[in-house]
N, CA, C and O atoms as a CHARMM CRD file, in Angstrom:
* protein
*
  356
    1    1 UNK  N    -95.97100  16.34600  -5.65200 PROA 1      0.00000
    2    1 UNK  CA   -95.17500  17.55800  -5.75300 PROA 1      0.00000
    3    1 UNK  C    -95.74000  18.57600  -4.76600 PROA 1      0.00000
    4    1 UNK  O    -96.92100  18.91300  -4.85300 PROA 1      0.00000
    5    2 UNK  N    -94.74100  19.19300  -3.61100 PROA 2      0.00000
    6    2 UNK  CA   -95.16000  20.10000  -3.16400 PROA 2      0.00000
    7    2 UNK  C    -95.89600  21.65300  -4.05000 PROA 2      0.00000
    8    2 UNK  O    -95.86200  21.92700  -5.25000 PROA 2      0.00000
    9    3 UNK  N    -96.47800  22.38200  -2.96000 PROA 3      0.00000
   10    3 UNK  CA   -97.10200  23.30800  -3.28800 PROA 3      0.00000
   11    3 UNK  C    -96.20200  24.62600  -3.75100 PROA 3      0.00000
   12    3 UNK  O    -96.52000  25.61300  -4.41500 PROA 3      0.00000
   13    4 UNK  N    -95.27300  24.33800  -3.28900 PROA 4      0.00000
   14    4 UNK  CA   -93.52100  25.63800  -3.32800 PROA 4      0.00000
   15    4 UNK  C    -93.43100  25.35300  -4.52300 PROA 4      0.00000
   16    4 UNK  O    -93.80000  26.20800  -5.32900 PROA 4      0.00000
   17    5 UNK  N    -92.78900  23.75700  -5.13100 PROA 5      0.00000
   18    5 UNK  CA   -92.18000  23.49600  -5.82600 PROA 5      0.00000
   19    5 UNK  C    -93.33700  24.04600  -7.28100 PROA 5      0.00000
   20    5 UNK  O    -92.76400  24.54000  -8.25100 PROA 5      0.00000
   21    6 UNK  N    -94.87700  23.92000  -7.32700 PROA 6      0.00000
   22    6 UNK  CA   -95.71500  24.19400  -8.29900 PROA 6      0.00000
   23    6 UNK  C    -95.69200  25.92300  -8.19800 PROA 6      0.00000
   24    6 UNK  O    -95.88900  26.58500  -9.21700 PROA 6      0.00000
   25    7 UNK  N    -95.50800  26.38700  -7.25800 PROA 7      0.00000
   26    7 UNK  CA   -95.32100  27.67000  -7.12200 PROA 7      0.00000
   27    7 UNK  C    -94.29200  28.33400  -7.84900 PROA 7      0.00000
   28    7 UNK  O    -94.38300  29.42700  -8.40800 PROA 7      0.00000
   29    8 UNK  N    -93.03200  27.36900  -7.77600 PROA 8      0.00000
   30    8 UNK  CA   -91.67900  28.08400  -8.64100 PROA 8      0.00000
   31    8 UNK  C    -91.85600  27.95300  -9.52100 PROA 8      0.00000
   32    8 UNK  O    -91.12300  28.65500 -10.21900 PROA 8      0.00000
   33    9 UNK  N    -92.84300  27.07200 -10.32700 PROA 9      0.00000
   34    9 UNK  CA   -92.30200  26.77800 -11.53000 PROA 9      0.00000
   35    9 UNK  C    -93.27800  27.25400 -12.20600 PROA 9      0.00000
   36    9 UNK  O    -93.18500  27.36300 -13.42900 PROA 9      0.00000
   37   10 UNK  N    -94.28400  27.58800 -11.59200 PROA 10     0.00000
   38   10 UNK  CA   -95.05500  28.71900 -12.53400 PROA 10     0.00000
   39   10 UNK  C    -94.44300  30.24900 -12.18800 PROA 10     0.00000
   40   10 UNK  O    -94.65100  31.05900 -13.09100 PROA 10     0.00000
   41   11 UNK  N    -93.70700  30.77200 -10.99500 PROA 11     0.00000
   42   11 UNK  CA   -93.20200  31.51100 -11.25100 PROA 11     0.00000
   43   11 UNK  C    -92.08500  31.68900 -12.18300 PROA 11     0.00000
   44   11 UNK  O    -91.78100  32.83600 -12.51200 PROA 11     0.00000
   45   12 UNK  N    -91.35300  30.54700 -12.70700 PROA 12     0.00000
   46   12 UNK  CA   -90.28900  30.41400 -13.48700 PROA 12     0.00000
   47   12 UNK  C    -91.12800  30.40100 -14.72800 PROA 12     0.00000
   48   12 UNK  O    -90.62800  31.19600 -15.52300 PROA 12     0.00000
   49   13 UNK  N    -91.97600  29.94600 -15.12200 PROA 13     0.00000
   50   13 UNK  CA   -92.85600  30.01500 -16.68400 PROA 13     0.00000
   51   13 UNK  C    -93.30700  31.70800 -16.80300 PROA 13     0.00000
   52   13 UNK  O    -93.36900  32.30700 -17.87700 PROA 13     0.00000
   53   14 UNK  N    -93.61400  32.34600 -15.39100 PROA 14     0.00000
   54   14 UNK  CA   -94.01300  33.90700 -15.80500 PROA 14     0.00000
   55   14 UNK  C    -92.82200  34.42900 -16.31600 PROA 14     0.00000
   56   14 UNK  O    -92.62600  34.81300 -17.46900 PROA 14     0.00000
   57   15 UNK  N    -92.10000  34.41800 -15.44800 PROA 15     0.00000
   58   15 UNK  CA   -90.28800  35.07500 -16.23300 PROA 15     0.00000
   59   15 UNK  C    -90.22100  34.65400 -17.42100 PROA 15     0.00000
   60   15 UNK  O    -90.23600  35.46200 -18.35000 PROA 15     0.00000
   61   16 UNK  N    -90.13000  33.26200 -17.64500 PROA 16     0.00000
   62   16 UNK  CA   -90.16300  33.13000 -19.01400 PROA 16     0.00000
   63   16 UNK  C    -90.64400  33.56900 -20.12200 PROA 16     0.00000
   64   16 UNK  O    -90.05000  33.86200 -21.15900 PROA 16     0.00000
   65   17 UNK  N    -92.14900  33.62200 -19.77900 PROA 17     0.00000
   66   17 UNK  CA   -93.03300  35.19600 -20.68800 PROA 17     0.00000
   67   17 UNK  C    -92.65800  36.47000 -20.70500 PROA 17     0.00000
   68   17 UNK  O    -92.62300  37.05800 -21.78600 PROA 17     0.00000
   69   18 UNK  N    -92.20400  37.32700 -19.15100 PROA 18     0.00000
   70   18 UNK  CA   -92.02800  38.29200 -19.34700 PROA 18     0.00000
   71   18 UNK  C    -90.97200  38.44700 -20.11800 PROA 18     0.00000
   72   18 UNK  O    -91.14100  39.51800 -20.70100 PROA 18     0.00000
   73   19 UNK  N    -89.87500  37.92300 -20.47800 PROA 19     0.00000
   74   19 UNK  CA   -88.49000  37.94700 -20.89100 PROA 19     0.00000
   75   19 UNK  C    -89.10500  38.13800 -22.55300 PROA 19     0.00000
   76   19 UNK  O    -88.71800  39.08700 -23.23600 PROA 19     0.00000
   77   20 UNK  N    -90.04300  37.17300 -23.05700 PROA 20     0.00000
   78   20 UNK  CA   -90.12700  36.92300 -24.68600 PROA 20     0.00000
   79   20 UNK  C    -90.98200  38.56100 -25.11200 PROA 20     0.00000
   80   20 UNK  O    -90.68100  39.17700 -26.13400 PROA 20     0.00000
   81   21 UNK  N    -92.23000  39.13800 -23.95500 PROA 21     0.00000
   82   21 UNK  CA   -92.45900  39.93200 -24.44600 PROA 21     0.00000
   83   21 UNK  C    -91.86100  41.47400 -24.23700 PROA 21     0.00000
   84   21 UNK  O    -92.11900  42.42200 -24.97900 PROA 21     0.00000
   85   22 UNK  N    -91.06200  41.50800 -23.13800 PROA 22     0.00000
   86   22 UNK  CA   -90.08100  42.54100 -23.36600 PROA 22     0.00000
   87   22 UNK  C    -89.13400  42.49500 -24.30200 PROA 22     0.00000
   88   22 UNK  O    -89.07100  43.54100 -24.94700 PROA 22     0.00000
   89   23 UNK  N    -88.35400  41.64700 -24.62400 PROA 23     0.00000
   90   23 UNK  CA   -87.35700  41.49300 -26.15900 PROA 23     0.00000
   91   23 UNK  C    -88.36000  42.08100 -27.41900 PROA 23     0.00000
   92   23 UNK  O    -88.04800  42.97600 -28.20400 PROA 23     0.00000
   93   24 UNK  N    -89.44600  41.44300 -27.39400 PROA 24     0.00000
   94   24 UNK  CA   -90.20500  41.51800 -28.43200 PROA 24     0.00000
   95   24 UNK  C    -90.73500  43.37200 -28.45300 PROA 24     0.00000
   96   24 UNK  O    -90.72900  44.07200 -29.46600 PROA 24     0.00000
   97   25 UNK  N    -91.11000  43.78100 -27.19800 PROA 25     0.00000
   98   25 UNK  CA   -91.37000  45.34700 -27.15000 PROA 25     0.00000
   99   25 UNK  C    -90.60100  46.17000 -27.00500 PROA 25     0.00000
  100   25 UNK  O    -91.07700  47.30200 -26.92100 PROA 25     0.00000
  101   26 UNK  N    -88.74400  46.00600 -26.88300 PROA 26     0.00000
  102   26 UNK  CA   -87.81800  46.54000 -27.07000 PROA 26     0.00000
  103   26 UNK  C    -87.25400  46.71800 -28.33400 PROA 26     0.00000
  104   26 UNK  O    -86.85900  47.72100 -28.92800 PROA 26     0.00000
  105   27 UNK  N    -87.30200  45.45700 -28.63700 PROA 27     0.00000
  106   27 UNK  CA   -86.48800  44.44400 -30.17700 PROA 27     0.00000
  107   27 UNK  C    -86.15100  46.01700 -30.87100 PROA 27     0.00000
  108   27 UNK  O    -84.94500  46.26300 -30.84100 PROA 27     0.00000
  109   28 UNK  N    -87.07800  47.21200 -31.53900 PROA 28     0.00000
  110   28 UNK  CA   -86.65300  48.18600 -32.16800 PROA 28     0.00000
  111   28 UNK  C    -85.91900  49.54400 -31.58400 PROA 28     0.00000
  112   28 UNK  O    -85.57300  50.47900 -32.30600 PROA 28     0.00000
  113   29 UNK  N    -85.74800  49.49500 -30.19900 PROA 29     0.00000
  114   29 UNK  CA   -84.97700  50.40200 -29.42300 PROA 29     0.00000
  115   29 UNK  C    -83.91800  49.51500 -29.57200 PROA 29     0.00000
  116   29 UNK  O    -83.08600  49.98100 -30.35100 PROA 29     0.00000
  117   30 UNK  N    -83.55100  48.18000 -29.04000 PROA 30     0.00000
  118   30 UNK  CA   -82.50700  48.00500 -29.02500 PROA 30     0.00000
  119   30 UNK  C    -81.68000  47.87600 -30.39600 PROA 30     0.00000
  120   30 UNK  O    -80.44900  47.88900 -30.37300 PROA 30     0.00000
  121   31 UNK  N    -82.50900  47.73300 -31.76100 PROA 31     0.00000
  122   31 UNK  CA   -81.49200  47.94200 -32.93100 PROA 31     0.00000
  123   31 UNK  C    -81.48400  49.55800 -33.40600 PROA 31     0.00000
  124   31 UNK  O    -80.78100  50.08400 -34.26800 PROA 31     0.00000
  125   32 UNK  N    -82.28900  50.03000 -32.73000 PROA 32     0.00000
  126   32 UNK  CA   -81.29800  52.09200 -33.02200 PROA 32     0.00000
  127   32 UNK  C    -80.42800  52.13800 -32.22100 PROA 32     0.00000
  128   32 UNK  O    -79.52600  52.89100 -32.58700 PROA 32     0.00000
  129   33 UNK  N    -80.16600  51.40500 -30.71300 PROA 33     0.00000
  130   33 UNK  CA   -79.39700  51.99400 -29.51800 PROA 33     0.00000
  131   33 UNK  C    -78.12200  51.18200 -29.98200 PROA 33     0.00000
  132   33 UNK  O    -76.97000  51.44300 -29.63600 PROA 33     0.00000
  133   34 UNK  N    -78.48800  50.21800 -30.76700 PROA 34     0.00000
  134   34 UNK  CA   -76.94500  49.16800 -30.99300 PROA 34     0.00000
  135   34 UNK  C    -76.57500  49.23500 -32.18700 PROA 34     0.00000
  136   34 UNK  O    -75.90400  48.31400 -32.65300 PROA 34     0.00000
  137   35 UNK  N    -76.95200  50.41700 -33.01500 PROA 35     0.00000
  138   35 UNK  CA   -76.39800  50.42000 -34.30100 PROA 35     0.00000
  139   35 UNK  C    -74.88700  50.54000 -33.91900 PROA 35     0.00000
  140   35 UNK  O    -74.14800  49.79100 -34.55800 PROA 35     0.00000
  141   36 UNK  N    -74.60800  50.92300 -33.47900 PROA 36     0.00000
  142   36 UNK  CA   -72.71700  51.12900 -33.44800 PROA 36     0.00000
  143   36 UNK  C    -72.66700  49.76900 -32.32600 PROA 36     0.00000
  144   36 UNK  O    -73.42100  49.49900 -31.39200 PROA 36     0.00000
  145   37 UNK  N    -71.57600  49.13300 -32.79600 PROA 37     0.00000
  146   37 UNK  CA   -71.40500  47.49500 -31.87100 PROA 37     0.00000
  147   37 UNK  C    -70.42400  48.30700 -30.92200 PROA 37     0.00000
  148   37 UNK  O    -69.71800  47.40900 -30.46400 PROA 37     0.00000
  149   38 UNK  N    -69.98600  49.49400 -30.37300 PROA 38     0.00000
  150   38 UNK  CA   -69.15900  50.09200 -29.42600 PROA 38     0.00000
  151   38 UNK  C    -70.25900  50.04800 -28.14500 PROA 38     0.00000
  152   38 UNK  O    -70.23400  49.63800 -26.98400 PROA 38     0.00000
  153   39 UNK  N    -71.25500  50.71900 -29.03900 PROA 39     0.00000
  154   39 UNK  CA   -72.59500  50.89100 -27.86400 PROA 39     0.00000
  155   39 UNK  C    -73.26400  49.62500 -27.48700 PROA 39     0.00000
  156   39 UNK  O    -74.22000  49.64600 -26.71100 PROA 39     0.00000
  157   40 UNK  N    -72.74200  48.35500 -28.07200 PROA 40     0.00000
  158   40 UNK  CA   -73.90300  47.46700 -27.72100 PROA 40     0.00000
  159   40 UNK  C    -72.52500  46.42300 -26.76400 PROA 40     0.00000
  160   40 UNK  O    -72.87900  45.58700 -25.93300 PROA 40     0.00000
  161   41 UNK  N    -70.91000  46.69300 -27.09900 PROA 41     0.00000
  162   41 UNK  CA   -70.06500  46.32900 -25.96100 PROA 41     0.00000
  163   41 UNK  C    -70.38500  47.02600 -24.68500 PROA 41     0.00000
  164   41 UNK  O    -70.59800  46.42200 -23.63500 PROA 41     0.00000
  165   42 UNK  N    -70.41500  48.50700 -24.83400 PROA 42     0.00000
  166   42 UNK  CA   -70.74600  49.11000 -23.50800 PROA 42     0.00000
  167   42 UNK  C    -71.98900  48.36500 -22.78000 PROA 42     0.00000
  168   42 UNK  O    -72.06200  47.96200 -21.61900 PROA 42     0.00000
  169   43 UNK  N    -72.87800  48.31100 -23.75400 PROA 43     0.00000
  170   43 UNK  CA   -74.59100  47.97700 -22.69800 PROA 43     0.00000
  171   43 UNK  C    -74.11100  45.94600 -22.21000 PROA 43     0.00000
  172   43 UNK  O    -74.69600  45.34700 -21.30700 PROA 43     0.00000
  173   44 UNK  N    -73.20700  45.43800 -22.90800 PROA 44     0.00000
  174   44 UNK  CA   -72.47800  44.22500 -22.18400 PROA 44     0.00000
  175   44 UNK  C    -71.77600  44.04600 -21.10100 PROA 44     0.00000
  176   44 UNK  O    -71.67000  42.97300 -20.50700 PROA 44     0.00000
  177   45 UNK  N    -71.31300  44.98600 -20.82400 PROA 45     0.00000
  178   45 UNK  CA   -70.00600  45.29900 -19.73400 PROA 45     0.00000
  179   45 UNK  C    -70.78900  46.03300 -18.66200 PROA 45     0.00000
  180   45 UNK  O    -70.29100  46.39500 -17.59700 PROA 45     0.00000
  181   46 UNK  N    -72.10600  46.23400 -19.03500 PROA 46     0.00000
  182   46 UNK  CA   -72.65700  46.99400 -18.23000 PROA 46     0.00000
  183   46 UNK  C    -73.62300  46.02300 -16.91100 PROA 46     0.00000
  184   46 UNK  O    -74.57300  45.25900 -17.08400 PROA 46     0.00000
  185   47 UNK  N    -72.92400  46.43300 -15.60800 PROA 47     0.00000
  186   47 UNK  CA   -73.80900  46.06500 -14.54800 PROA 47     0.00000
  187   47 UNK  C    -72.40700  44.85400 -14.30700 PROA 47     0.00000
  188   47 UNK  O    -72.26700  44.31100 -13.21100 PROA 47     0.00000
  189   48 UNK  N    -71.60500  44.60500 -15.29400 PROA 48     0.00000
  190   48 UNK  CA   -70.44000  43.84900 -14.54700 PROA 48     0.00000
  191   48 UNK  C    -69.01200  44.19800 -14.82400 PROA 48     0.00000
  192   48 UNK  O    -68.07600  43.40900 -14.68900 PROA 48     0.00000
  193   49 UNK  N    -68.92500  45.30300 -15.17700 PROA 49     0.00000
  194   49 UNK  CA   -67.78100  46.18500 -15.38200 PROA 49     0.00000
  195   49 UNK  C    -67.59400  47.48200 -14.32900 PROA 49     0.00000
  196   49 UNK  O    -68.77700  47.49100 -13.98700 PROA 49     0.00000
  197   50 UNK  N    -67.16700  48.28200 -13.76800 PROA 50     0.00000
  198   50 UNK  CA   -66.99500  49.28900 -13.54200 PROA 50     0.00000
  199   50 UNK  C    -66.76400  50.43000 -14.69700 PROA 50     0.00000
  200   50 UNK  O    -66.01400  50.08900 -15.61100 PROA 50     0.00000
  201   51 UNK  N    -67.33800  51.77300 -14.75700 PROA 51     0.00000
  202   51 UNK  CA   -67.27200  52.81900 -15.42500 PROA 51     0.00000
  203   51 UNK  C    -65.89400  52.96400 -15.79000 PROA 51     0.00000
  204   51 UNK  O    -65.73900  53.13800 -16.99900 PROA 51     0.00000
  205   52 UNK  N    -64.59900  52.94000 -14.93800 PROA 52     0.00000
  206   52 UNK  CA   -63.40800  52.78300 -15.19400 PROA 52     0.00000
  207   52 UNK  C    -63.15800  52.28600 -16.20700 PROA 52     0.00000
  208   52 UNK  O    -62.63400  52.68000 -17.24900 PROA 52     0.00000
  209   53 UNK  N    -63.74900  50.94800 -15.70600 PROA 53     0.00000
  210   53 UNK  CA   -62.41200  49.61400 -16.38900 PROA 53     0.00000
  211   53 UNK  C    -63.39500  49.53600 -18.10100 PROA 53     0.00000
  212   53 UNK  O    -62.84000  49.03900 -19.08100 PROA 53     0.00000
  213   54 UNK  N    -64.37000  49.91400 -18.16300 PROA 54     0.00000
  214   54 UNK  CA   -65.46800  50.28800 -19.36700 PROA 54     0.00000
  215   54 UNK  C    -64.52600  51.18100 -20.17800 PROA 54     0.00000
  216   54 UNK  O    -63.98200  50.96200 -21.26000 PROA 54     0.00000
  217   55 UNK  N    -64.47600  52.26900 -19.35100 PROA 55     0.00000
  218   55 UNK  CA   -63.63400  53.38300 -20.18600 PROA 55     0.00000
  219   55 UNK  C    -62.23600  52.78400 -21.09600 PROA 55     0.00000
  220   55 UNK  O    -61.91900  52.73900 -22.28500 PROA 55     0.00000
  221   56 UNK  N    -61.81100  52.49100 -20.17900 PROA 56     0.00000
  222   56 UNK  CA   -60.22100  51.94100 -20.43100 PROA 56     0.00000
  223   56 UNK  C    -60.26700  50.54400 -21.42900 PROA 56     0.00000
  224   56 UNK  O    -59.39900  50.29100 -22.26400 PROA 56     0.00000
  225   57 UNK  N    -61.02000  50.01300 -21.25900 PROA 57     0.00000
  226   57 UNK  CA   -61.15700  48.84400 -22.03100 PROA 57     0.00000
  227   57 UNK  C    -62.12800  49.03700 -23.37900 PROA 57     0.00000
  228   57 UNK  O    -61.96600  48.19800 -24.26500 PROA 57     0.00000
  229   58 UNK  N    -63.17700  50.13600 -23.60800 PROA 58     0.00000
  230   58 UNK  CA   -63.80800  50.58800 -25.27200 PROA 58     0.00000
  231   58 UNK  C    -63.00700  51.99400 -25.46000 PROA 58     0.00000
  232   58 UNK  O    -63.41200  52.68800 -26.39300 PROA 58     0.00000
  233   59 UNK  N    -61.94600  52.49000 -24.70900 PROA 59     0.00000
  234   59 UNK  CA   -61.67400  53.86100 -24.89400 PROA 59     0.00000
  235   59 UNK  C    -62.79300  54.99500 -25.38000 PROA 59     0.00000
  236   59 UNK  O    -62.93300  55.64000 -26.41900 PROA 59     0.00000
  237   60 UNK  N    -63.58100  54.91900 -24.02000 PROA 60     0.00000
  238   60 UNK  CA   -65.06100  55.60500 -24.16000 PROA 60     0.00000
  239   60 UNK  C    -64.63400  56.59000 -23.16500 PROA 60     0.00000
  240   60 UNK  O    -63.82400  56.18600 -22.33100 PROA 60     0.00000
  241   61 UNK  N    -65.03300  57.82600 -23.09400 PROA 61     0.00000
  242   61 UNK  CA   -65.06500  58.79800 -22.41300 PROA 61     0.00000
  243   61 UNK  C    -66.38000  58.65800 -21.31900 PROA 61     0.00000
  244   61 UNK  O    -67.55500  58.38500 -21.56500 PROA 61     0.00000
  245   62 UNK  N    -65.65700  58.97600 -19.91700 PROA 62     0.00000
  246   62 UNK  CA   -66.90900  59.13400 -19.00200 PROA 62     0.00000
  247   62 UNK  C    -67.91900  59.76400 -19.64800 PROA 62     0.00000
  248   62 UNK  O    -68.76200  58.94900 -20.02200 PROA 62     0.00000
  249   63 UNK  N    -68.08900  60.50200 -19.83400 PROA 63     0.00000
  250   63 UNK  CA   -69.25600  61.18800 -20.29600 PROA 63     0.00000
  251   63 UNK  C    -70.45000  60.36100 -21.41600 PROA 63     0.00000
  252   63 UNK  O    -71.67500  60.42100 -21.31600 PROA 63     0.00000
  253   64 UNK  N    -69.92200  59.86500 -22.10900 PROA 64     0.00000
  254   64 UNK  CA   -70.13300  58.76900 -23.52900 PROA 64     0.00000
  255   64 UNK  C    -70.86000  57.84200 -22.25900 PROA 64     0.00000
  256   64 UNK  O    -72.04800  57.53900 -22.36700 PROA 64     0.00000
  257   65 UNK  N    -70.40100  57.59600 -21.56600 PROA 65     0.00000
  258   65 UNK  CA   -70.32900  56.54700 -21.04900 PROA 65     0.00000
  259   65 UNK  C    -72.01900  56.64000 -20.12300 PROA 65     0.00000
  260   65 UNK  O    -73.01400  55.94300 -20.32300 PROA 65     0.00000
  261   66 UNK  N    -71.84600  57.63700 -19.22400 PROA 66     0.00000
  262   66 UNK  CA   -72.92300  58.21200 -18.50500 PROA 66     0.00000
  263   66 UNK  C    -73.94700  58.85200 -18.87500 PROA 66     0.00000
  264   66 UNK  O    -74.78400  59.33600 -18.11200 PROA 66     0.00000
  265   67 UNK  N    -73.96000  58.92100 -20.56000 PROA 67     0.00000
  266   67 UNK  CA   -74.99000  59.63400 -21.26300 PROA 67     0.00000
  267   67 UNK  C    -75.64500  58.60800 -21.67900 PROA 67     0.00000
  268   67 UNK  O    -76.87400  58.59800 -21.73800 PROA 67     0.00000
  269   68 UNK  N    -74.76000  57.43700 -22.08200 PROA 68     0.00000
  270   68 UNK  CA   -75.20600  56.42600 -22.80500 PROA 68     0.00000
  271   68 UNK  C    -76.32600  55.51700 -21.52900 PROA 68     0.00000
  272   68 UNK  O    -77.28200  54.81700 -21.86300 PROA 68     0.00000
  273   69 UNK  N    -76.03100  55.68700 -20.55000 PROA 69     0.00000
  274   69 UNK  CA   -76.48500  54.89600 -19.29300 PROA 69     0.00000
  275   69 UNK  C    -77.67400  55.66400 -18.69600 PROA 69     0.00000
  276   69 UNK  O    -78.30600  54.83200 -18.04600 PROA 69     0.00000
  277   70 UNK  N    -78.27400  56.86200 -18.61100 PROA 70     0.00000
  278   70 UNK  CA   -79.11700  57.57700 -18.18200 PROA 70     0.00000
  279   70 UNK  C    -79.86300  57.51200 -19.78200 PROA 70     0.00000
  280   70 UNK  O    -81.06600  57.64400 -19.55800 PROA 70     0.00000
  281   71 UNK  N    -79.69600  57.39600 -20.97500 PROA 71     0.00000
  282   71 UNK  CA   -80.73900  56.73400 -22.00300 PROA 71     0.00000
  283   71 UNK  C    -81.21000  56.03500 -21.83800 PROA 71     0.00000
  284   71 UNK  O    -82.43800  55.99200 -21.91400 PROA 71     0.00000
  285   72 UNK  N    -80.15500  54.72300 -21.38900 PROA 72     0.00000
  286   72 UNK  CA   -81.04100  53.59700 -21.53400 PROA 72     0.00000
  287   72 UNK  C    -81.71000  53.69700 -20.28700 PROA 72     0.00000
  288   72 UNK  O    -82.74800  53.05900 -20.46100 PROA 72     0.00000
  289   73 UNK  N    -81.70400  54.10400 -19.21000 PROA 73     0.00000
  290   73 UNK  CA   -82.31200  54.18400 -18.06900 PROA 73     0.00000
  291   73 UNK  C    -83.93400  54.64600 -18.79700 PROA 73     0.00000
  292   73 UNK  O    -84.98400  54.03400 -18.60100 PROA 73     0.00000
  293   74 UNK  N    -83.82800  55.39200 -19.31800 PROA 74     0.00000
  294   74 UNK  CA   -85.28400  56.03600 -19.96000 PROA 74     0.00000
  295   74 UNK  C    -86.12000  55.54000 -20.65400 PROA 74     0.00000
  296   74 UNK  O    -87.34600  55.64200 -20.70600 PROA 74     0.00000
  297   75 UNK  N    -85.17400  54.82600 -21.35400 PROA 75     0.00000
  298   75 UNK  CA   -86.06100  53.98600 -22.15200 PROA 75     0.00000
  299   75 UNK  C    -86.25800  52.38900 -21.38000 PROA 75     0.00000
  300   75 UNK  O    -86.82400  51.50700 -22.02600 PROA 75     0.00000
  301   76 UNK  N    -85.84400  52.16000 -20.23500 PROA 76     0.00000
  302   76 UNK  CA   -85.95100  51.07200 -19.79200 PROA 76     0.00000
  303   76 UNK  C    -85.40000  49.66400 -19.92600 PROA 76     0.00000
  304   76 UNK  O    -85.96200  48.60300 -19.65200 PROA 76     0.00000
  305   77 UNK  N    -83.98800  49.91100 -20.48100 PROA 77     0.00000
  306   77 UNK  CA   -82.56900  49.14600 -20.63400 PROA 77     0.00000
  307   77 UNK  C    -82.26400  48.61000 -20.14800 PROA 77     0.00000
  308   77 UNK  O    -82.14200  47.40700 -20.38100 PROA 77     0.00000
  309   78 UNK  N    -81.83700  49.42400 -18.78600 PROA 78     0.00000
  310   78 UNK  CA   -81.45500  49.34800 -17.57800 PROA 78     0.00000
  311   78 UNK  C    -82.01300  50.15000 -16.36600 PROA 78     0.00000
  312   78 UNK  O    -82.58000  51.23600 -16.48100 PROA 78     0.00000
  313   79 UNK  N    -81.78300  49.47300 -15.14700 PROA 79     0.00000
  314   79 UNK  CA   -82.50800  50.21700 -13.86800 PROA 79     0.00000
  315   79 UNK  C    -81.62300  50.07800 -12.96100 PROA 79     0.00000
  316   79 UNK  O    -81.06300  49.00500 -12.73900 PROA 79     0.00000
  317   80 UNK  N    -81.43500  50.97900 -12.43600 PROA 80     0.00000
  318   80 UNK  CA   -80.38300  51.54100 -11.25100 PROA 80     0.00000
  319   80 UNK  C    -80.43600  50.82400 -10.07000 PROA 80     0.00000
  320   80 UNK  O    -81.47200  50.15900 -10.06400 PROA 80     0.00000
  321   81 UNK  N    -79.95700  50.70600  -9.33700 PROA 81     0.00000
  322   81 UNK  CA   -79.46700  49.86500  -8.42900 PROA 81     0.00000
  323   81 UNK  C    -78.82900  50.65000  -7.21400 PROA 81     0.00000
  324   81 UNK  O    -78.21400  49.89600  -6.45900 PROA 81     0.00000
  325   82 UNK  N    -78.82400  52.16800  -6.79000 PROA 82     0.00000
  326   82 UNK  CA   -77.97400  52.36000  -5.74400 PROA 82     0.00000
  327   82 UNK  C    -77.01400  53.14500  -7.05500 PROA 82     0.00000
  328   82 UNK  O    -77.34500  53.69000  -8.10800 PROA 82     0.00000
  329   83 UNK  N    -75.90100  52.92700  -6.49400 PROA 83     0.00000
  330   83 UNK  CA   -74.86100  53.68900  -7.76200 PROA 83     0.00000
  331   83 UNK  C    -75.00200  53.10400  -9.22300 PROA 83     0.00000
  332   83 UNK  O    -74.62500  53.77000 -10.18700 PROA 83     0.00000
  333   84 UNK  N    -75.59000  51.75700  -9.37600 PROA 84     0.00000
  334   84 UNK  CA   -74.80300  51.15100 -10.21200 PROA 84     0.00000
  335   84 UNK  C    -75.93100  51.08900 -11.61900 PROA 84     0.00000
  336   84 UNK  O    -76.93300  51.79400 -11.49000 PROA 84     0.00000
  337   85 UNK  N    -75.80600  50.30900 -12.89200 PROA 85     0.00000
  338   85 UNK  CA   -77.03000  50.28800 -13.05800 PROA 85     0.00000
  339   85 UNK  C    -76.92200  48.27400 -13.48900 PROA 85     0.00000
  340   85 UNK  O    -76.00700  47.45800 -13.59500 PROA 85     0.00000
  341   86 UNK  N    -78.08300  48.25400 -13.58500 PROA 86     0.00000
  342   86 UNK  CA   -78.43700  46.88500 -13.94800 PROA 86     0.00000
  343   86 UNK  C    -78.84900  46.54100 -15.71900 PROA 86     0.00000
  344   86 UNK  O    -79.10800  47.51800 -16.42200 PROA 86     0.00000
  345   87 UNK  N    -78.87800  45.31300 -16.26700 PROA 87     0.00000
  346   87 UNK  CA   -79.83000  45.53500 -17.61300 PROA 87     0.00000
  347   87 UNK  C    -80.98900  44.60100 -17.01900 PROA 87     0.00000
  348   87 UNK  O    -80.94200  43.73400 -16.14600 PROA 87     0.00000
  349   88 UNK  N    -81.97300  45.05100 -17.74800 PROA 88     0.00000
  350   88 UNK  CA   -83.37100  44.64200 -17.88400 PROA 88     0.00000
  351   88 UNK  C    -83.31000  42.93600 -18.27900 PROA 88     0.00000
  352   88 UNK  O    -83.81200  42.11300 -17.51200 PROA 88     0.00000
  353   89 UNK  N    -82.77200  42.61100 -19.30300 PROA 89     0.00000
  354   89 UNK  CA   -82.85200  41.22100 -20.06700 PROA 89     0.00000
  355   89 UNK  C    -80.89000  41.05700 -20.18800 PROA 89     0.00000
  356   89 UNK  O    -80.38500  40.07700 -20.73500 PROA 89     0.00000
């Protein structure tokens, strides 16, 4: 086995950790931030929806929408991208 190929795949086993212990150090932000399942469609649609088509499709108000997205930015949800935002996990 090449040296790349032992390289990816311990880089693919670190992701794999980081993923279990961020869920695990979020796990109680994300059940206050998703008590309402409106807010936990939005944080779904999020990073492959447009703010628009978000709006129009949970009948969420921009604002709802952009308040809800600069939270999770804070708490580390999601991370911005240029305009857009991304989720974490």
């Amino acid at each position: 086995m090449s040296d790349l190929s032992e390289v990816v795949k311990k880089l693919n086993r670190i992701e794999q950790l980081l993923v279990l212990v961020t869920r695990a150090h979020l796990a109680p932000v994300f059940e206050k931030e998703f008590a309402d399942p409106r807010m936990f469609q939005l944080y779904e649609l999020t990073g492959t929806h447009g703010q628009r088509e978000i709006k129009k499709k949970l009948n969420m108000s921009a604002n709802t929408i952009s308040d809800a997205w600069k939270r999770w930015e804070q708490l580390g949800l999601l991370t911005r991208e240029g305009q857009e935002y991304r989720k974490v996990l």
